[in-house]
C-alpha positions in Angstrom: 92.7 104.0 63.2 90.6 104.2 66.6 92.0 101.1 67.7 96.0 102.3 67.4 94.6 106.2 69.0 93.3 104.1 71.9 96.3 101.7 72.3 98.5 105.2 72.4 97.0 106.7 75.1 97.0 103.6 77.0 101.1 103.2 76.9 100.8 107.1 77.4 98.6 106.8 80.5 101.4 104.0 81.4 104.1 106.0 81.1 102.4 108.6 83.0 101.0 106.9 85.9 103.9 104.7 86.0 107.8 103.6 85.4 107.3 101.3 83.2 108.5 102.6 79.7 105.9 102.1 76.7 107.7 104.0 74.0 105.1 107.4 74.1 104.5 110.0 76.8 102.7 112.0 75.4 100.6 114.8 78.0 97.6 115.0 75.7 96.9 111.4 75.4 97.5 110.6 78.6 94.9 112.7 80.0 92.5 111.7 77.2 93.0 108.1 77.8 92.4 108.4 81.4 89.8 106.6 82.2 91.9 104.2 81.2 93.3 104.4 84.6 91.5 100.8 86.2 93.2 98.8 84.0 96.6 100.1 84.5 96.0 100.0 88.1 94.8 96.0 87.2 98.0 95.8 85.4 100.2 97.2 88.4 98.7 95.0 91.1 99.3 92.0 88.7 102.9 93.1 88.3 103.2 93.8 92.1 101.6 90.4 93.2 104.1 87.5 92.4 106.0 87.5 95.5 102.5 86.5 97.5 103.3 83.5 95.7 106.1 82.7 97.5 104.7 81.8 100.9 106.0 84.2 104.4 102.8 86.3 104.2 104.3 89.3 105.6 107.4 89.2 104.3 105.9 88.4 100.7 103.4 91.5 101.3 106.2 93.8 102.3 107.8 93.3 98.7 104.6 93.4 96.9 103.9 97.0 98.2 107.4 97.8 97.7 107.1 96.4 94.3 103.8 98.5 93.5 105.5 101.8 95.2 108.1 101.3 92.5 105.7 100.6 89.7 104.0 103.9 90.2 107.4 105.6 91.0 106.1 106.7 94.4 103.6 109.5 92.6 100.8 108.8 94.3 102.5 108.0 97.6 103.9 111.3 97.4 100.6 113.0 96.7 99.2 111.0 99.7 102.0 112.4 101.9 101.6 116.0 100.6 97.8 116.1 101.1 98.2 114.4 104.2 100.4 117.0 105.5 98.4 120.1 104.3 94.8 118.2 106.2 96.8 117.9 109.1 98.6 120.7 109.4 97.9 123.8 111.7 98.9 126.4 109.0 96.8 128.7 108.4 98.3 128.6 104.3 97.4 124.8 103.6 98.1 125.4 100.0 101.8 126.2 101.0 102.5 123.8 102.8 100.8 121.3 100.2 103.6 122.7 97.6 106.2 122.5 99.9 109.4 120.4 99.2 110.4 119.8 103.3 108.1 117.1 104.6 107.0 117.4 108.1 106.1 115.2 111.1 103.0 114.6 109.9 103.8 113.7 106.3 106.1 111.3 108.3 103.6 109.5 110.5 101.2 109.3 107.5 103.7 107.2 105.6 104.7 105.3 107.9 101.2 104.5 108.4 100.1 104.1 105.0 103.0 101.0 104.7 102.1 99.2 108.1 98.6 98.8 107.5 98.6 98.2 103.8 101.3 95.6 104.1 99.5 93.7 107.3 96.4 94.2 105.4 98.0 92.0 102.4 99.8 90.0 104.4 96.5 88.8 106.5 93.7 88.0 103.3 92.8 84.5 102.0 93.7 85.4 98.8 96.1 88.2 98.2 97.5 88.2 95.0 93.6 88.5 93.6 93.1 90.9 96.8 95.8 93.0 95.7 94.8 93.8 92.0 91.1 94.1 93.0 92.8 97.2 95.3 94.9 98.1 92.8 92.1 98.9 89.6 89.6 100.3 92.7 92.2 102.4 93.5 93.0 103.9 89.9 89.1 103.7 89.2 88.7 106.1 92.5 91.1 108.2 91.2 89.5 108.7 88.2 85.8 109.2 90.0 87.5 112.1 91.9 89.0 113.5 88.8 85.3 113.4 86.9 83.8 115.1 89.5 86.3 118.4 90.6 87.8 121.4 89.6 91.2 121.5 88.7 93.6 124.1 90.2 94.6 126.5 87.7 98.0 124.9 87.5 100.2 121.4 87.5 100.0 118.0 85.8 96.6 117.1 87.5 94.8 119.7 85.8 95.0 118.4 82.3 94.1 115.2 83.5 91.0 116.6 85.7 89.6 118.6 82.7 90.0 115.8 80.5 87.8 112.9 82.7 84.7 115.6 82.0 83.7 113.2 79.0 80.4 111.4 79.9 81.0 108.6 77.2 84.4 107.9 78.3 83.3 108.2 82.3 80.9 105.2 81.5 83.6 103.4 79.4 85.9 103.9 82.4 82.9 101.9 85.0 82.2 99.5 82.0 86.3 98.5 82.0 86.6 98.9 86.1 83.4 96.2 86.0 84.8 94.0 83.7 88.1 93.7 85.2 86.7 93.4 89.0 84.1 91.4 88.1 86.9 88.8 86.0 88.9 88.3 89.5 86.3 88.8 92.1 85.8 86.5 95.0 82.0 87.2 94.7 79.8 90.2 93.9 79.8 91.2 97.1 83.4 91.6 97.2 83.0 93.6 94.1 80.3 95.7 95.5 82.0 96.5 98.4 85.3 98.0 97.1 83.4 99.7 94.7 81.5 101.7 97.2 84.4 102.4 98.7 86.1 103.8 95.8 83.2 106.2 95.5 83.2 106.9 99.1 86.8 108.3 99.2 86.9 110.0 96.0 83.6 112.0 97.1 85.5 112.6 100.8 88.8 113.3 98.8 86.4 116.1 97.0 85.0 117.5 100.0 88.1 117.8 102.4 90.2 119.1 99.3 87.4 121.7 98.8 87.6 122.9 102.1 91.0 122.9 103.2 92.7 124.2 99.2 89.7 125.2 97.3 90.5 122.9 94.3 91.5 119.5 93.7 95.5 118.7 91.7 97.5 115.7 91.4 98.2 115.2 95.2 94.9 114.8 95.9 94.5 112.5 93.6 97.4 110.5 94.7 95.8 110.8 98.0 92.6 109.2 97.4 94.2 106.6 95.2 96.9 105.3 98.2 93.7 105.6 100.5 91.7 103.7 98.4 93.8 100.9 97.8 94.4 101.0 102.0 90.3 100.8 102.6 90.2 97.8 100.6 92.8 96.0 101.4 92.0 96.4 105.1 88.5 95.3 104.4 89.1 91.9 102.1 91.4 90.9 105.1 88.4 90.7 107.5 86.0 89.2 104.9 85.3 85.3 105.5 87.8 82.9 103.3 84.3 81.4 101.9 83.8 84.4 99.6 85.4 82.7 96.8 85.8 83.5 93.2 83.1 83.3 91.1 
């Protein structure tokens, strides 16, 4: 049945993108079911969120990033620090020193930075439990736009799931469910408008400095623009006016 092949490559997607264990794992379905990938970011940042229940804004927001760090088991925050490294690195080999297992100084900084703002960013909305699973599905919906639109490196995890997204029926399935679910928690369409372009924004950036500095896009890069995505609109729906409520 269509309905149980769908549902399988949802928990596979899950288990890939995630800890969380679903019961299948399969490569195959993951990457088919990968446009998929806004809701399981909508279902990470609704995992992640309680503790901004709980009052002490930053303290709260420190354990909700933690919490969604852990959710994902640190794979894209790993592929943010890798990419990171290899952009701002002096090497004249950026692949190498995207594939190496030694972070360095700047992989460091990046992380360090990647944490501070995101969890002031949190900690600082009006309304950050619906702030943090609007970044959350942006994020994974950003990933996916990147994925759609690159060339996979001829090896790794990413590539199955890059040559997969090429399906235009399921690209305008993935927008459809990205819609949906922002549109269900949005403080206004504006808000919804805005993060959007912003996940378009840094996938097509994502593309272009991954182009010119590797020559191909893989899993790290996708990690990349997923972490930075979730950072850009985070940081933005902390400066928008409390007035922008839901809908």
């Amino acid at each position: 049945m269509q309905l149980r092949r769908y549902l399988n490559e949802l928990l596979s997607l899950i288990a890939f993108l995630t800890v969380i264990p679903t019961g299948r794992g399969d490569l195959e379905e993951a990457a088919s079911g990968f446009y998929l990938a806004p809701l399981v970011g909508f279902i990470e940042g609704a995992i992640a969120s309680p503790p901004l229940l709980l009052g002490k804004p930053l303290l709260s927001a420190s354990l909700a990033v933690a919490i969604l760090a852990l959710i994902t088991g640190f794979n894209h925050v790993d592929g943010f620090l890798d990419f990171s490294e290899a952009i701002m690195s002096r090497s004249t080999d950026p692949v190498a020193v995207l594939r190496d297992k030694h972070r360095g100084s700047f992989a460091v900084a990046a992380g360090a930075l990647l944490f501070i703002v995101l969890t002031s960013a949190v900690s600082s909305a009006s309304d950050p439990v619906i702030q943090l699973i609007e970044s959350s599905s942006s994020a994974a919906f950003s990933m996916y736009v990147l994925a759609n639109i690159s060339e996979p490196a001829e090896s790794g995890l990413g590539r199955a799931f890059i040559l997969a997204s090429k399906d235009d029926s399921k690209a305008i399935a993935s927008l459809a469910i990205y819609s949906a679910l922002e549109l269900a928690v949005s403080r206004s369409p504006l808000v919804f408008a805005i993060v959007t372009a912003e996940a378009l924004a840094v996938a097509y950036l994502s593309k272009s400095i991954a182009m010119a500095r590797l020559g191909f896009v893989n899993g790290d890069v996708l990690g990349f623009a997923y972490e930075l995505t979730l950072l850009a609109t985070a940081s933005t729906m902390a400066y928008l006016p409390p007035y922008l409520s839901p809908i």
